[in-house]
C-alpha positions, 0 to 999 in steps of 0.5 A: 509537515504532511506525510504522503502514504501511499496505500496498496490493493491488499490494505483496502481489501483487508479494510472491506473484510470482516470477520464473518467473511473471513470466517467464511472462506479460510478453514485453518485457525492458524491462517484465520488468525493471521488474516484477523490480524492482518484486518485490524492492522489495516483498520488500525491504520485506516483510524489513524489516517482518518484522525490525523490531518498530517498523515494524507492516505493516497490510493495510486491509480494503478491500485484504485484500477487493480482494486476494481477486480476486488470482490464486490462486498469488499468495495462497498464496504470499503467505499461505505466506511473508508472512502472519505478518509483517502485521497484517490489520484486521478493524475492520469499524466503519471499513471499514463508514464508509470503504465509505458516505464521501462524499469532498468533490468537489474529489478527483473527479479522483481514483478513489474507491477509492483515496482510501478506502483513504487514508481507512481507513489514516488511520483505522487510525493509518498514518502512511504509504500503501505502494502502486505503482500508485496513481501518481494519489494520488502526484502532488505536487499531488495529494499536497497538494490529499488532505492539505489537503481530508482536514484541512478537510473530514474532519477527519483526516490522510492517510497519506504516499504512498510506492512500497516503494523510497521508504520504504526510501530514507526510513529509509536514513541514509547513514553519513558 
């Protein structure tokens, strides 16, 4: 069986980062450190996608179009090294009905264009969302109210939330 993992704009970025760059544009130790971190994270997870032939990698549409905006070292790099490891949707059909998707208004509190990239990934088939900074879609509550007005109201079921260190941690099986 094949898992679909959907992978967010902020994952790639962290991918096409290094820590020279990164260096570069934050001043504080503290946030340097947790940014490195948050970098090894994706690219441990980048690794693992491209080692593991049951674990496919799909970039949504809406995050291939988001990533556009990217700084332009960042999509060289990631295209250089990380390119061939995901496979880039080019369903325009569901990038078409995700763009003019009306989401039921008790998820107002929740940007729209988070929940439609939900929505897409649902729609591609990924049982899991891979993001780091829509900590919003992340929230236990949040989490649950997504999955319970997707069901009823769409019809569909929502990709799982995760961080990169939170699915890796999910197909870690401690040895007894």
């Amino acid at each position: 069986m094949v898992i679909k993992v959907a992978i967010d704009t902020n994952v790639l970025g962290y991918l096409g980062e290094t820590e020279t760059t990164l260096k570069k544009s934050i001043k504080s130790t503290k946030k340097l450190n947790e940014e490195i971190n948050k970098m090894e994270c994706a690219c441990a997870f980048a690794k693992l996608i491209c080692s593991n032939t049951r674990i496919k990698g799909i970039i949504p549409l809406m995050v291939a179009y988001e990533f556009r905006h990217a700084p332009q070292y960042v999509k060289k790099r990631v295209f250089e090294k990380w390119a061939d490891c995901f496979h880039w949707s080019n369903n325009i059909t569901i990038y078409k009905r995700t763009k003019s998707l009306k989401l039921p208004p008790t998820l107002s509190h929740l940007k729209q264009s988070d929940l439609k990239i939900v929505y897409e990934s649902s729609k591609l088939g990924c049982q899991y969302l891979i993001t780091f900074n829509r900590t919003d879609l992340r929230k236990e509550k949040n989490k649950k109210l997504i999955k319970s007005e997707f069901k009823k109201k769409l019809k569909i079921t929502p990709p799982e939330i995760l961080s990169p260190d939170e699915f890796l941690n999910l197909l870690y099986i401690p040895k007894h």
